[in-house]
C-alpha positions in Angstrom: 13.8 -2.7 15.2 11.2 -5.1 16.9 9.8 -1.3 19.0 9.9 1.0 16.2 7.7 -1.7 13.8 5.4 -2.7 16.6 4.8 1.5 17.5 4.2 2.1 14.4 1.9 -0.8 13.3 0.7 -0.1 16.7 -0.1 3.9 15.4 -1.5 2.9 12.2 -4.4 0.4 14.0 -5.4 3.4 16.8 -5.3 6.1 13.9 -7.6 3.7 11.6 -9.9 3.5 14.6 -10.2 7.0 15.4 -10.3 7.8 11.6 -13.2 5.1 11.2 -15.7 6.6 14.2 -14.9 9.9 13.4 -15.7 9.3 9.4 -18.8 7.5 11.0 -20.4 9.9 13.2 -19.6 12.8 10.9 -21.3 11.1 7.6 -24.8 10.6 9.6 -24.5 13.5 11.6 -24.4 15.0 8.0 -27.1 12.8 6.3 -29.5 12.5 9.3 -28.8 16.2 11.3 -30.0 14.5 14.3 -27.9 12.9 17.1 -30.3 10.9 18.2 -29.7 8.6 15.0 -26.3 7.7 16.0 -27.5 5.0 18.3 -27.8 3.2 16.0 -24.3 3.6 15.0 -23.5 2.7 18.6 -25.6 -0.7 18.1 -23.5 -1.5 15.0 -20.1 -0.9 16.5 -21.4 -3.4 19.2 -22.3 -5.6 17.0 -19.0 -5.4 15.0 -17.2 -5.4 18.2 -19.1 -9.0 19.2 -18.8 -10.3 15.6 -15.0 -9.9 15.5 -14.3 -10.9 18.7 -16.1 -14.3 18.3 -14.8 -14.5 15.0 -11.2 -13.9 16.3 -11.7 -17.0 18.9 -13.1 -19.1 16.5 -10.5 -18.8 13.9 -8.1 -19.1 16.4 -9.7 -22.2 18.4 -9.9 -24.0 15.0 -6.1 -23.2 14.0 -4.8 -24.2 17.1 -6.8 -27.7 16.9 -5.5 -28.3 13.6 -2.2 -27.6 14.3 -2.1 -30.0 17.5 -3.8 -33.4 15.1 -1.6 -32.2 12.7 1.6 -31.9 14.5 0.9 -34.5 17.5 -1.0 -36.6 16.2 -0.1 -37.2 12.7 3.6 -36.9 13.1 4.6 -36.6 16.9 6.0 -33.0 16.9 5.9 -30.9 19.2 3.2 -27.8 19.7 5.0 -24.9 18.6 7.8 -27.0 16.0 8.5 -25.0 13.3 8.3 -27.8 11.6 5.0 -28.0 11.4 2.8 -26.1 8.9 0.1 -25.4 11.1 1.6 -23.4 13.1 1.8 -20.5 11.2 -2.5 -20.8 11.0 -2.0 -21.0 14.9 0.1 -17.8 15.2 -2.3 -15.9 12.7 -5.4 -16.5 14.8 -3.9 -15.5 17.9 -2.7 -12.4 16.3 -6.6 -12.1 14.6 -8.0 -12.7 18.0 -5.8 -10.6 19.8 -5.2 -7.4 17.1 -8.3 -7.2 15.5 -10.4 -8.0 18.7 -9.1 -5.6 20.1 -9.0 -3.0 17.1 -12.8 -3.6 17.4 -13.9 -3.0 20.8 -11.6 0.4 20.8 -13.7 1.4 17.8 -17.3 0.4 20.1 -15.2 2.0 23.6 -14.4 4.8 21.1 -17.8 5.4 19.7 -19.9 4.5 22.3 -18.3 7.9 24.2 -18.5 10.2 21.2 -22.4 9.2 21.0 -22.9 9.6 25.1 -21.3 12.9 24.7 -23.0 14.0 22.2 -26.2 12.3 23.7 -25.9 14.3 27.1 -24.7 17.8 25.3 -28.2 17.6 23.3 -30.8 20.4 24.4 
């Protein structure tokens, strides 16, 4: 069971990315009729790329502090005891940092080629 839901939320992430830059490009290919334009599409997948990707480390950086004063310090628990609250903020922003990180820089690697494509194909 752990295969089939990780494949499939696996699928769902790579088709949302693929549906995303392809919605993207088409919509100002459609408004603007000029593919020079989309560089500036590029730019802002970049941008979201960077922006989740710090924000991923950040989240995660300040979960895992809380979880170690709230787990060590405060009541002398191990880093990973269930029994400690925090942990569960800890496992969420390695799984921000890690999924949606990573969600973001496919859409920029998936983007970025459409637009060089289409870049080098103009006349």
């Amino acid at each position: 069971p752990a295969l089939k839901i990780a494949f499939k939320s696996g699928s769902v992430m790579g088709l949302t990315v693929v549906a995303f830059g392809i919605l993207g490009i088409s919509i100002n290919l459609a408004i603007f009729l000029d593919p020079t334009v989309l560089a500036g599409f590029g730019f802002g997948a970049s941008s979201i790329a960077l922006f989740a990707r710090v924000g991923g480390g950040i989240f995660t950086k300040a979960a895992d502090v809380g979880a170690d004063l709230c787990g060590k310090v405060a009541f002398d628990l191990d880093e990973d005891d269930p029994r400690n609250p925090a942990v569960i903020a800890d496992n969420v922003g390695d799984n921000v940092g890690d999924v949606a990180g990573m969600g973001a820089d496919l859409f920029e690697s998936y983007v970025g080629s459409i637009i060089a494509c289409l870049t080098l194909a103009e006349d």
